[in-house]
N, C-alpha and C positions, 0 to 999 in steps of 0.2 A: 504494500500500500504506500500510497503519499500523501502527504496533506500540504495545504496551505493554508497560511496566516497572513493575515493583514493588520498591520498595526494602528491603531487608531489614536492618535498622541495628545485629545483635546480630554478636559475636567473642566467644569462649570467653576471649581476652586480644588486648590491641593489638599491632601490631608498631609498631617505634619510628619507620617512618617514614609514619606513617599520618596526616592530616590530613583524610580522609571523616569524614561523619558520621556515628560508630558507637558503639556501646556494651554492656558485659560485664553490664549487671545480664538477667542471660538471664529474670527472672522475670517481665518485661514479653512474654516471647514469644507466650504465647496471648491478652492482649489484646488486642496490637498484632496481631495476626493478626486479629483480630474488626474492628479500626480499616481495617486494608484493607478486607475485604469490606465493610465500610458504605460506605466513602469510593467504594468501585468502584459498589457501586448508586446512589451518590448521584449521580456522573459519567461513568455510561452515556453520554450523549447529546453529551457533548464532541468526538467526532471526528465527529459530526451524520451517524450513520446509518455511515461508510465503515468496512468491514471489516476487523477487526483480522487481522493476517498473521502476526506474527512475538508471542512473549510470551517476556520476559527478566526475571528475579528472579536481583535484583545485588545486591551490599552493601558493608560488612558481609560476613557467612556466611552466606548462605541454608542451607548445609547443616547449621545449627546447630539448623536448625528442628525439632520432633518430625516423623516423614514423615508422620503425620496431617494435620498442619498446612500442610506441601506441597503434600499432596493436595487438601485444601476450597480453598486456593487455585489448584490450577493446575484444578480440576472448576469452578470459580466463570466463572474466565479462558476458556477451554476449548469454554466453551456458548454465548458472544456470541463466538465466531471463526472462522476456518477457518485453524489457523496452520501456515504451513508448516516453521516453527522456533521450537521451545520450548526455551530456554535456561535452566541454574540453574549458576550458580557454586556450586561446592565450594572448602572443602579438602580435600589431597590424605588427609591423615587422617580423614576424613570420612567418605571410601568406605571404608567395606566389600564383601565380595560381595554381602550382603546387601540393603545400603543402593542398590549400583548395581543390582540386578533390582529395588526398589520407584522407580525414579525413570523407569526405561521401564516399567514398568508403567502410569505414569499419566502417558505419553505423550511425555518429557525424549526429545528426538531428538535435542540435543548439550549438551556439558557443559564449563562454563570451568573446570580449575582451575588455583589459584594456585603451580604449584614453584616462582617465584621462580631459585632455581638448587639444584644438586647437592650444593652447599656443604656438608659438616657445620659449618663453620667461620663461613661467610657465612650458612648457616643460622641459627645461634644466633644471629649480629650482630644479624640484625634481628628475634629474638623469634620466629621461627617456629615453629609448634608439632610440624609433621611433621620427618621424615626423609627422605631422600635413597629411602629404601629403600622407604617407606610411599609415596612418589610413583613410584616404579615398578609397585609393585602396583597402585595406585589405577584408573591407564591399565589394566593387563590387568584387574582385576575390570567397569571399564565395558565393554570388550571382551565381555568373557564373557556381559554383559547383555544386547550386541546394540547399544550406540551405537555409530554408524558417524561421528560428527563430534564427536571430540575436541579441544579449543583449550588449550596450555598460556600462563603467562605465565610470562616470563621477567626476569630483570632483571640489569641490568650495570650498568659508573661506580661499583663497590664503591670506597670508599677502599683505598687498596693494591691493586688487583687488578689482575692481570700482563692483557696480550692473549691468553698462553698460557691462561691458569686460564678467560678465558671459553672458549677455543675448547671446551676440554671440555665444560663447560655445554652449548653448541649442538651437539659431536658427541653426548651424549649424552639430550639434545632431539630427534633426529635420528631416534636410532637407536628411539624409543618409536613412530615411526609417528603422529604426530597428524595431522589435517587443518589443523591450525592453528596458528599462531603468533603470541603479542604479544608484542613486548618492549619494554621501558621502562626509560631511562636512570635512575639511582638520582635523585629529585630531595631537595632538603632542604627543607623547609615548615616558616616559623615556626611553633612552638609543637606541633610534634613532639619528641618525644625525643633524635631525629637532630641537630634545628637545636641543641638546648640540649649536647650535646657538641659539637659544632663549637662555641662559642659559648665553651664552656669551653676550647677547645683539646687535645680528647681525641682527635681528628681532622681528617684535612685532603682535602676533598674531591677527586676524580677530577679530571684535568689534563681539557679538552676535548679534544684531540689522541688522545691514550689511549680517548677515551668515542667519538671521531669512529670512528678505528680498529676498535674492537668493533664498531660499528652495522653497516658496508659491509662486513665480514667477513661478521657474520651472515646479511645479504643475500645474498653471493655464492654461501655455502656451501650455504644451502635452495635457491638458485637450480638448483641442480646436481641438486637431489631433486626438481627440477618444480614447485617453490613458486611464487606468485606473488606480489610484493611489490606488493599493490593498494592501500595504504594507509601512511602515513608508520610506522605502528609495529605494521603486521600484515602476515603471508603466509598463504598458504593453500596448499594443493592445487589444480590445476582442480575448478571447482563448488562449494568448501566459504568462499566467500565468507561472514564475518557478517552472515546478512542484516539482523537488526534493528541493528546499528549502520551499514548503510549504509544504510539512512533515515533517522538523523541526517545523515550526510554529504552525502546529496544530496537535505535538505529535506523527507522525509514528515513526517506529522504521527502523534504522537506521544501518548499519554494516560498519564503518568508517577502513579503510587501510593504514599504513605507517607511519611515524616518526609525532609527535601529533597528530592523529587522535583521533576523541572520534568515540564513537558507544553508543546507546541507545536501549535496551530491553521492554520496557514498563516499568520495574520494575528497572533498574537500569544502571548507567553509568559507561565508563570506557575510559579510554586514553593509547594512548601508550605515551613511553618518547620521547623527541622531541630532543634527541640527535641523530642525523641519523648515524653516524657511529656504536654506540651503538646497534640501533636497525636491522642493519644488519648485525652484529655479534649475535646477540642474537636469529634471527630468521633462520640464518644459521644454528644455534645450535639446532636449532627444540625447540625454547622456545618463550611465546608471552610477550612482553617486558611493561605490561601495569598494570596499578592502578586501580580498580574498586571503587565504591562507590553504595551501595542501596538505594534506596532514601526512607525516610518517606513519609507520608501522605502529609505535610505540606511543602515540599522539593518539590512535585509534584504540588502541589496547587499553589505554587510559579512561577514554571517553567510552569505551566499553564498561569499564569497571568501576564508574562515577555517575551509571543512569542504569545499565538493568540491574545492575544491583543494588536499587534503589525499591526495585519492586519487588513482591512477594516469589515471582515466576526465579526472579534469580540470574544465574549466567548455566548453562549446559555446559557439561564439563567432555563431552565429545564434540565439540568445537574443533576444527584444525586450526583455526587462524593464530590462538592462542597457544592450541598446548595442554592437555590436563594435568601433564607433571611437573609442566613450570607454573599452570594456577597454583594447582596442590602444594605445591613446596612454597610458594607465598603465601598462604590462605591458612599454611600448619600453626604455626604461633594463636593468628588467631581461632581458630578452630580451639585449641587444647583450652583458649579463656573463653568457649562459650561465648564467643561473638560471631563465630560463622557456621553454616551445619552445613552438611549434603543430606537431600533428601529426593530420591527418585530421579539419581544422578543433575542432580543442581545443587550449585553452589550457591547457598541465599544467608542472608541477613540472619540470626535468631532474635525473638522480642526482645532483648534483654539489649541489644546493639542498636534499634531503632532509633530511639532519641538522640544518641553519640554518633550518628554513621559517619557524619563527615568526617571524624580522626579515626576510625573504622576505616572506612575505602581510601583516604590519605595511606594508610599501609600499606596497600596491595598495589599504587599506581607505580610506575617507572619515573623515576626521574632522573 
C-alpha cells in the first residue's frame, strides 16, 4: 500500500505547546490550497505508478479550511486512488452538524479530533479553543453523519494533574464510543510557550512516575472495552487500526504534500521547507521547494527498528534485509531485562518497555 498526506499548516490560534509547523495568518488558505494541487500534479509519479490506499490531511487544522477547499482537495486526491481510508483532522469546534454531513459527503470515512482532555481548566492551560461540551457534540454530530471510525486524542503529564483527574479524562473518552484512541504524554518543546514558562519558573513539569502511572492505567482500562493497544501511543477497537499511519510504521511508501511534509520512496527521503509563504511562491513558480536524502543500509535498519517496533506486530525475525543473528545478538541484553520478547517468531516491545521505548530502541539502532 501507499498513502498520502497533505499538510494543512493554518490554526484559528496556537496552543502553547505546539512546536509543528503552523500558522494563524488564515489569509494564505486559498493559495496555499492552489500550492497543493500544483505540487500534487507536479509529483504524480513519485510513488512510480503504486496505488494510493489510505489519504490523510493533518496539521495544523484542516478543518479551518473553507469545505470548498476540502472538497477540490480531497476530488483532486480521490481520482489517482482507490482509498480505503480518508482521514481529516478537526477541531472539536469545528464540527458542526452541518460541517460533519459535508465531510462524508465527499467521502471522510474517519475523523481525528483533537479533545486533548475534559478539562475546562487544563483546557484553557493550553489555549484551546473548544469546550468540554462542544467535544461531546462534535462525536454525536459525526455520528449523525454516518462516520463509523472516530479517533480522539488525548493528553496527560499536565503539570499538577492528580492520576484521579486523568482517570476521568479516559472514563469519559470511554464513555463517547470512538474507534480510537491517541494519547500523548504533555511534552515541553523549546521555543513553545510551554518551555518559556517553565523557563520562567511558572511551572514544574509532570514527575515521570505520575506520567508512567497515567499511561498503563489508560491501557488497562480500554483494555477492558476490547481496545487494542497496537501501537506505543494508540488503541483501537478490532478493525479500526490507522491504516495510513501504519505505513509509516511498517515502511510503505508514502507521497507527503505542503509546507514540511516528508514523502518516503522505499529508497529514500525528502521534505519540503516548512516556510509556507516560501513554499507557495516556489510552487507557483513551477518549482518543488524540498531537500532529499538517500538512505544507506544502516539508515534503513534504523528506521526499521524506530517504527515497527513501535507496534504491537513487532519486527519478523526471518527478514533477510537485517539478519536474525545480528537482531538476536542486539536484542540479547535487552531481552534477559524483560524489555524485548519473541513471540510467534517476532521481535516486539514487552509492556513493561512501552512507556521507556525511546532509550529501549536507542539500543538496538546502528550508529
Amino acid at each position: 500500500m501507499a498513502g498520502l498526506y497533505a499538510h494543512i499548516p493554518f490554526c484559528t490560534s496556537r496552543c502553547i505547546y505546539c512546536a509543528f509547523c503552523s500558522s494563524t495568518k488564515l489569509n494564505l488558505r486559498k493559495k496555499y490550497v492552489d500550492a497543493l494541487l500544483k505540487e500534487y500534479a507536479l509529483r504524480k509519479s513519485y510513488l512510480g505508478g503504486e496505488k494510493i490506499e489510505t489519504i490523510y490531511l493533518g496539521g495544523g487544522t484542516p478543518s479551518v479550511l473553507n469545505t470548498s477547499d476540502l472538497a477540490r482537495l480531497l476530488d483532486a486526491f480521490s481520482k489517482d486512488a482507490d482509498a480505503e481510508e480518508i482521514t481529516v483532522e478537526c477541531n472539536p469546534d469545528d464540527i458542526s452538524r452541518n460541517f460533519a454531513k459535508e465531510l462524508a459527503a465527499m467521502g471522510v470515512n474517519r475523523v481525528s479530533t483533537g479533545i486533548q482532555t475534559f478539562s475546562p481548566e487544563r483546557l484553557r492551560f493550553l489555549r484551546r479553543r473548544h469546550t468540554a461540551e462542544q467535544a461531546i457534540a462534535a462525536v454525536g454530530f459525526l455520528r449523525e453523519a454516518g462516520i463509523e471510525n472516530i479517533s480522539i486524542d488525548l493528553m496527560f503529564g499536565f503539570p499538577g494533574q492528580t492520576v484521579n483527574e486523568w482517570l476521568c479524562d479516559v472514563k469519559k473518552a470511554v464513555e463517547l464510543a470512538p474507534e480510537h484512541i491517541s494519547a500523548y504524554c504533555l511534552s515541553i518543546e523549546p521555543g513553545t510557550p510551554l518551555h518559556a514558562m517553565l523557563v520562567r519558573g511558572e511551572l514544574n513539569e509532570a514527575d515521570d512516575e505520575s506520567c508512567r502511572e497515567m499511561y498503563y492505567l489508560l491501557s488497562d482500562i480500554v483494555a477492558t472495552k476490547t481496545f487494542e493497544h497496537y501501537e506505543i501511543s494508540n488503541f483501537c477497537r478490532p478493525g479500526f487500526r490507522a491504516k495510513h499511519n501504519s505505513g509509516y510504521w511498517h515502511g510503505a511508501r508514502y507521497l507527503g504534500l505542503g509546507a514540511a511534509a516528508h514523502s518516503y520512496d522505499g529508497r529514500s527521503r525528502q521534505w519540503n521547507t516548512s516556510n509556507i509563504e516560501a513554499y507557495i511562491d516556489s510552487i507557483e513558480r513551477g518549482l518543488l521547494p524540498f531537500e532529499r536524502e538517500v538512505l544507506s543500509a544502516d539508515e534503513r535498519y534504523n528506521d526499521l527498528i524506530t517504527t515497527a517496533l513501535r507496534t504491537s506486530d513487532g519486527i519478523a525475525l526471518d527478514n533477510d534485509f537485517y539478519g536474525r543473528d545480528y537482531l538476536l545478538s542486539q536484542a540479547r541484553p535487552l531481552l534477559a531485562r524483560g524489555l524485548l520478547e519473541v513471540i510467534d517468531n517476532r521481535l516486539r516491545l514487552t509492556r513493561e518497555a512501552l512507556f521507556t521505548s525511546d532509550s529501549v530502541l536507542a539500543e538496538l539502532v546502528k550508529v
